[in-house]
C-alpha positions, -999 to 999 in steps of 0.1 A, spaced: 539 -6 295 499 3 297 500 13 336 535 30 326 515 52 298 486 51 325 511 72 347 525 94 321 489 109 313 485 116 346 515 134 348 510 152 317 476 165 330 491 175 366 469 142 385 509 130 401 541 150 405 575 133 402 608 138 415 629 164 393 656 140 376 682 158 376 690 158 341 725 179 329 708 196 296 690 225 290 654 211 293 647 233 260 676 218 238 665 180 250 626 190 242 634 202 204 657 171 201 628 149 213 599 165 199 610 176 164 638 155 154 629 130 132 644 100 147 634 70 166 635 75 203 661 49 218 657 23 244 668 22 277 668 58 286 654 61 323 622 75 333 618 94 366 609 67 398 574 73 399 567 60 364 592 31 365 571 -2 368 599 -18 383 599 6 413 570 29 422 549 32 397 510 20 394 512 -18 392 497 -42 367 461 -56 376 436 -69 349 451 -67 314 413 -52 300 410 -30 330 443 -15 322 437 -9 288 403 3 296 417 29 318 441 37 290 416 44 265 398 66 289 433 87 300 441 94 266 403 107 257 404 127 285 436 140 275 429 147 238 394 166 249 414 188 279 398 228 279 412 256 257 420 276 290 439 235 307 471 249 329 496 224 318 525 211 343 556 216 338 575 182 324 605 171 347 625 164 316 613 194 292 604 219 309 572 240 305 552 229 268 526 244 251 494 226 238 513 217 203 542 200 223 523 182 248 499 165 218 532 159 202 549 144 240 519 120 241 517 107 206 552 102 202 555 82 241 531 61 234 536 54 198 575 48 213 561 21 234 536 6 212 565 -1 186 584 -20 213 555 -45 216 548 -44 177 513 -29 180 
């Protein structure tokens, strides 16, 4: 789960691309329903290959080093310029600043709660 949230920062600040997943909604409906409705987000839905630890994604190493390089992601993240060209998400579609702050809290809070942190 760390190395997984290690690969979603860098997709949320443009450092990897993934595969588009094909997804049948309208990226904007499926961004307000996961952004602002208030509900817990459910288990089990897929992520995109390259940030599934079971097939591509960055592997597990040292359990410190990992969460070292966590801690650093998400400072980076939180401190990105005013003027930061954001990617697009291959779920959601283009976000502003609001709704990628909101993306990152609620993703990793989402995957803390599974572990009970």
């Amino acid at each position: 789960m760390i190395c997984h949230l290690n690969d979603a920062f860098r997709l949320y600040m443009g450092l990897i691309t993934v595969s588009l997943p094909g997804f049948p909604y309208p990226s904007r409906l499926l961004k307000w329903g996961c952004l602002w409705v208030p509900v817990t987000w459910p288990r089990g839905f897929k992520t995109v290959a390259e940030l599934d630890q079971e097939k591509r994604c960055n592997r597990p190493s040292d359990f410190k080093c990992d969460i070292a390089e966590l801690k650093d992601r998400l400072m980076h993240f939180a401190h990105l310029p005013p003027g930061f060209v954001w990617p697009a998400h291959p779920y959601l579609g283009r976000m502003s600043y609001k709704e990628w702050m909101r993306l990152a809290y609620l993703h990793t809070d989402h995957h803390l709660r599974q572990f009970g942190v």
